[in-house]
Legacy VTK file of the C-alpha trace (Angstrom):
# vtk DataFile Version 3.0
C-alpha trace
ASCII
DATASET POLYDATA
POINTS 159 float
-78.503 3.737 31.412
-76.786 1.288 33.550
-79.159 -1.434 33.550
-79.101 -0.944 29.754
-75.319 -1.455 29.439
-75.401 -4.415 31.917
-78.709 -5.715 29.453
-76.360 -5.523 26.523
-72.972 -7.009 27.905
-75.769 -10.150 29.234
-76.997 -10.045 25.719
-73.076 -9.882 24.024
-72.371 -12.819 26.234
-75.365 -14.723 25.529
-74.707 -14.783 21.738
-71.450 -15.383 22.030
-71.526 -18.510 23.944
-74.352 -19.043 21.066
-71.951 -18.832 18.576
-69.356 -20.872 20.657
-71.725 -23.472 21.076
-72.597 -23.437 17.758
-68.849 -23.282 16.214
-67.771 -25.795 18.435
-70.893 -28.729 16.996
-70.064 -27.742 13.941
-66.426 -28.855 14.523
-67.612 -32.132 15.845
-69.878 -33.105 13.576
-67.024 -33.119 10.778
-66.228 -36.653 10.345
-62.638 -37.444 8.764
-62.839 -38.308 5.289
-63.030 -42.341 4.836
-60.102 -44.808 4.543
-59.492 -45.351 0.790
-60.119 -49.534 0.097
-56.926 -51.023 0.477
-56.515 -51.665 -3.766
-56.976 -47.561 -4.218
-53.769 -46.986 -2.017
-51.810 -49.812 -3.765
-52.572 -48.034 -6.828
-51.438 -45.033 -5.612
-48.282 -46.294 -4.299
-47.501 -48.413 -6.991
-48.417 -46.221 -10.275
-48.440 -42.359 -9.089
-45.663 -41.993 -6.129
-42.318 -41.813 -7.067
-40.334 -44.478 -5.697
-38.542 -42.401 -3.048
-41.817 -41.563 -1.411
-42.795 -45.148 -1.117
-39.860 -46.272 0.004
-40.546 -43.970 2.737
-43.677 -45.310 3.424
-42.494 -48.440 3.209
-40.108 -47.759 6.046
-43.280 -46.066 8.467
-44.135 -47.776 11.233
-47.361 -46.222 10.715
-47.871 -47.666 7.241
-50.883 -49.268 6.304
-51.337 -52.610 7.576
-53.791 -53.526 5.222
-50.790 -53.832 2.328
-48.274 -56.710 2.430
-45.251 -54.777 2.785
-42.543 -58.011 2.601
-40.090 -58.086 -0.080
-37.332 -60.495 -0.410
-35.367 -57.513 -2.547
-34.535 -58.815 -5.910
-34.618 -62.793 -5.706
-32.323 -63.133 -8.476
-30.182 -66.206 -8.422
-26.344 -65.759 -7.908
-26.960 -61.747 -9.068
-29.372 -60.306 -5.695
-30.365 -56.767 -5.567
-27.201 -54.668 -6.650
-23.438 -54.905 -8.122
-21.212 -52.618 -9.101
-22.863 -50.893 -11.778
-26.617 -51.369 -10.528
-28.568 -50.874 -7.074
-32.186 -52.122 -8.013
-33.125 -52.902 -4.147
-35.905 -50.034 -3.748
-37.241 -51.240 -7.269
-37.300 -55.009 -6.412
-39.284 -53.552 -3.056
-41.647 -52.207 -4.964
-42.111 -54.884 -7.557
-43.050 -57.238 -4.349
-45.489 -54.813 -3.175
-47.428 -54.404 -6.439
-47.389 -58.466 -7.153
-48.186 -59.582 -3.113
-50.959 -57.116 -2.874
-52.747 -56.809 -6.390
-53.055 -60.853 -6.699
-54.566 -60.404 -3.295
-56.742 -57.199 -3.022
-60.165 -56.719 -4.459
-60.658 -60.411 -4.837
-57.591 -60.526 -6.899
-59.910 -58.424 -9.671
-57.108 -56.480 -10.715
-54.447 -59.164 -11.538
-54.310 -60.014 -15.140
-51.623 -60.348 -17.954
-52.741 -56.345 -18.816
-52.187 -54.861 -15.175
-49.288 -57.377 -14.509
-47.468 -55.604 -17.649
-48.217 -52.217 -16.030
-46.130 -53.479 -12.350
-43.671 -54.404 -15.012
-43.282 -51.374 -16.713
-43.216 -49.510 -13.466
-40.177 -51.648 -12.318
-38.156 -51.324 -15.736
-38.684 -47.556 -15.103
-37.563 -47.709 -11.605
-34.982 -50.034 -12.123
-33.793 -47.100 -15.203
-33.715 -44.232 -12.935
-30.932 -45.927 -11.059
-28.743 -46.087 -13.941
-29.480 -42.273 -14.378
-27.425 -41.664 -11.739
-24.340 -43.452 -12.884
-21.344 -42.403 -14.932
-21.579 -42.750 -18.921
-19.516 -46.375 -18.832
-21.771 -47.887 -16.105
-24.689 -46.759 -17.133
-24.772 -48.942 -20.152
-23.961 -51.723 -18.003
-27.175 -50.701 -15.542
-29.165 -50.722 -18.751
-28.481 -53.545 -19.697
-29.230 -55.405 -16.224
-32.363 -53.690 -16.508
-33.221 -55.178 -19.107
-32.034 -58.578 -18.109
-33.834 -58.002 -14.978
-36.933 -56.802 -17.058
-37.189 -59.766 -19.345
-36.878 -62.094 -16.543
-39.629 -60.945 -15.116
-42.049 -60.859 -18.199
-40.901 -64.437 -18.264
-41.268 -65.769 -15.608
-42.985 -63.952 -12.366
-46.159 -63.377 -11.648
-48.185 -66.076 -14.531
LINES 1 160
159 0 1 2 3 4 5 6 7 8 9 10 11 12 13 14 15 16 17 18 19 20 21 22 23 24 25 26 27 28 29 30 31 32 33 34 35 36 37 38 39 40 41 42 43 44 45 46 47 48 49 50 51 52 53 54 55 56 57 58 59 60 61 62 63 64 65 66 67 68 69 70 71 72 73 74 75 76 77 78 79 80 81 82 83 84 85 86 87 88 89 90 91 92 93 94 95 96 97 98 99 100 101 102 103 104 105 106 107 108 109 110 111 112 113 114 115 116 117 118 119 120 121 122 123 124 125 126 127 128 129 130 131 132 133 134 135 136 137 138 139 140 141 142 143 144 145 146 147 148 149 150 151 152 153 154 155 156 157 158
């Protein structure tokens, strides 16, 4: 009876470092899922996060050095990024991303009057949610920058 208890604890511990073995290759061979190309996380940023979250990523030392993350904020003449009724920094930021990467990435595939009007509309929305935020008088101030702002970029960036 002995030797049969001392059989199966040999034969418990002989399937379980089985199953350990086996757990643990199965662990290992589970590769991490691939790197999305460069253009699919531009996307991403650009047209599904809101701008708070890539603003954060902006900000990551750990961001994805594939993207051109520059910006030179809003490069309007005289005006900049912000006055007293309007703070369009973070949407200027993103702006640059969109334009430095998508003329860039994929062979530049993606840049044309269609998708450039898409970045556009992305920053007029952006720009917009800023003036959300403000009081009833400057609000229709910050609409109407954002709208100055907004046609001068249909105008004259990105052609």
């Amino acid at each position: 009876m002995r030797d049969t208890s001392r059989t199966l604890v040999h034969v418990q511990e002989v399937c379980m470092a089985v199953l350990c073995t086996l757990f643990a290759t199965a662990c290992l061979s589970v590769s991490a899922s691939p790197t999305p190309p460069a253009h699919v996380v531009a996307e991403s940023l650009v047209f599904k996060k809101p701008l708070k979250t890539f603003v954060a990523l902006a900000e990551d030392p750990k961001r994805d050095e594939r993207l051109n993350w520059t910006t030179d904020g809003c490069s309007a003449p005289i005006i900049g990024s912000s006055g007293r009724t309007f703070n369009f920094y973070d949407a200027c930021r993103r702006h640059d991303f969109a334009y430095r990467n998508f003329s860039r990435l994929n062979s530049g595939k993606l840049w044309n009057e269609s998708f450039r009007a898409r970045v556009d509309a992305v920053f007029k929305k952006d720009m917009s949610a800023d003036c959300v935020k403000r009081s009833a008088l400057d609000k229709r101030s910050c609409m109407a920058w954002v709208n100055i702002f907004y046609e001068a970029v249909r105008a004259y960036s990105g052609k």
